[in-house]
N, C-alpha and C positions, 0 to 999 in steps of 0.2 A: 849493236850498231843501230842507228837510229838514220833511217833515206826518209824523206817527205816528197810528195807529190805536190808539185804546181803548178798554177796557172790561172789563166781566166777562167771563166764558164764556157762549159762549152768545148774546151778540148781534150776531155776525155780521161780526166782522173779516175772519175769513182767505177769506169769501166774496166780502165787499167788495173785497179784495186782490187775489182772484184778476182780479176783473172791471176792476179798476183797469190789473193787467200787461197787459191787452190792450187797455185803453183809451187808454192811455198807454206804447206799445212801447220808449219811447225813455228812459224814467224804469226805475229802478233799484228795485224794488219787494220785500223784504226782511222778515226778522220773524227774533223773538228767542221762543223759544231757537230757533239757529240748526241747520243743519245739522251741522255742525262737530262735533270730540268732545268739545267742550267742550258742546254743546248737547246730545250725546248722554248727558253727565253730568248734566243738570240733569233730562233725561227722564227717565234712570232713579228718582232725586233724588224728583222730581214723582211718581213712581211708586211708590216704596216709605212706606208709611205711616208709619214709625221714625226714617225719616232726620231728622236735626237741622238747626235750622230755621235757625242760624246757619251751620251748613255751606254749607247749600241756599243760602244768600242769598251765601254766595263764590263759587258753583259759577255761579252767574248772573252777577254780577258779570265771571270770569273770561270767560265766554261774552259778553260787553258788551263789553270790554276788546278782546278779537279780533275783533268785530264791526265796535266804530270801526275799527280799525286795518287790514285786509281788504279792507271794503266800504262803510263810512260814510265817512269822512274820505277815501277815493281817488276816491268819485264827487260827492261835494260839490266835492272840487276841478278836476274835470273838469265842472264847473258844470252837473251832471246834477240833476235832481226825485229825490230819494228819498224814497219810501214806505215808512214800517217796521210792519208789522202786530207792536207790542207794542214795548217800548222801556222808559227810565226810570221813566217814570211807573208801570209794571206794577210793577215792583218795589218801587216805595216804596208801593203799594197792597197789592201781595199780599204784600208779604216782611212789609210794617208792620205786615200782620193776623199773617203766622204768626209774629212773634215779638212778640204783642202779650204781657207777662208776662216776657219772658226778655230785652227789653233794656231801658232806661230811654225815653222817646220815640223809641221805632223807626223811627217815619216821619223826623222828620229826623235820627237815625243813618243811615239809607239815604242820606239827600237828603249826608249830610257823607260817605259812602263816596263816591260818583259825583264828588262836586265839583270834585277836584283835574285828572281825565282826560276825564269825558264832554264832548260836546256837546250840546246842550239841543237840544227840536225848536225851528222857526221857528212852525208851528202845530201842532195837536192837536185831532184829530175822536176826539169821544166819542161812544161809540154806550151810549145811554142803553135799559137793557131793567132788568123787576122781576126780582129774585133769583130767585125761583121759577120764573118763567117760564125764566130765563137758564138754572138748573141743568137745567131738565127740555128744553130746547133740548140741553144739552151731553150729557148722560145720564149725569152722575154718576159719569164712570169712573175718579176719580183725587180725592186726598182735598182741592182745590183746589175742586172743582165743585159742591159743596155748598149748599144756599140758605143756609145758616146761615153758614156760612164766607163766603160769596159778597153774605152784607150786607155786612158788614164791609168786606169790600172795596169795596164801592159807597162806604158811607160815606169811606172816605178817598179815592176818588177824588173825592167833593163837596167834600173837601177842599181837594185841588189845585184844583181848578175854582175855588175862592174863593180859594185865593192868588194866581194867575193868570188872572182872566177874562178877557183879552186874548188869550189865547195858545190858549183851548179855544173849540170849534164843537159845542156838543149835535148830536145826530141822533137821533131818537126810532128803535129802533132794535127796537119792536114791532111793524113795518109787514109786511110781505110783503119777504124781497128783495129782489124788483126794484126798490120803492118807493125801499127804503134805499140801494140804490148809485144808483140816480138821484140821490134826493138826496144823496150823498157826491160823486156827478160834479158837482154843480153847485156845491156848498161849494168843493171845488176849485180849477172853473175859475175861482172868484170870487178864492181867495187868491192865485193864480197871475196873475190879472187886479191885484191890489192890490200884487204881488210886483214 
């Protein structure tokens, strides 16, 4: 089974991830961009103000591509849990915002890049937090982190959320921590229980 972690910056993925790998030792717990150098490209990417937003969105893509192929697609077939703190969906959210202007319907340009190679998640826990609060959570350091860039991105995750309601788990994700991976453990054990 393959769950992905979502959302903006800021509310609380790679926290939730961390408590997850120890909650779940036996599950393959992951996130994009990876470590890899192809991940190391998209940080740079993500880091420089200039870079071109269609580069950036191959530079992902690429890092996606050796992810399946690596660590997604070997532990799914060793019939492992994986967990990916960030995944397809981040990209048709965030690449869809930064190339909102420079390609014609971006979001599903993205969704028709993916389609031929990805795997789609099984489920999708959303971690729902306000723009503002998200950006000032993350502290702004990269020009992704933005509240103002960081609606947008909201917005077309309600997007996904509305082509797919089956397939996503809200999690109000203003809570304290703890709250939030509590309840992500229990989201969890639930789909794991219906799996």
């Amino acid at each position: 089974m393959l769950v992905t972690l979502e959302g903006i910056d800021g509310a609380g993925k790679t926290t939730v991830a961390r408590a997850l790998a120890d909650a779940y030792p036996d599950a393959v717990v992951t996130r994009e961009p990876t470590d890899s150098w192809y991940g190391e490209a998209v940080d740079r990417s993500i880091e420089s103000d200039d870079s071109d937003p269609l580069a950036e969105l191959f530079l992902f893509v690429a890092d996606h591509a050796d992810h399946l192929a690596r660590t997604i697609r070997p532990a799914l077939a060793e019939g492992k849990l994986v967990i990916a703190d960030r995944y397809v969906d981040s990209r048709i959210a965030y690449q869809g915002e930064s190339l909102r202007g420079e390609v014609k319907r971006p979001m599903e340009y993205i969704r028709g890049v993916h389609a031929p190679f990805t795997r789609m998640p099984d489920r999708t826990i959303y971690f729902d937090i306000d723009p503002e609060r998200g950006a000032e959570r993350a502290g702004t350091t990269n020009k992704m982190e933005h509240a103002g860039f960081l609606a947008g991105v909201q917005a077309n995750y309600e997007r996904l959320i509305e082509a797919e309601p089956d397939r996503f788990v809200r999690i109000d994700a203003e809570r304290s921590p703890e709250a939030v991976i509590e309840a992500t453990e229990d989201v969890l054990e639930r789909l794991l229980e219906e799996a």
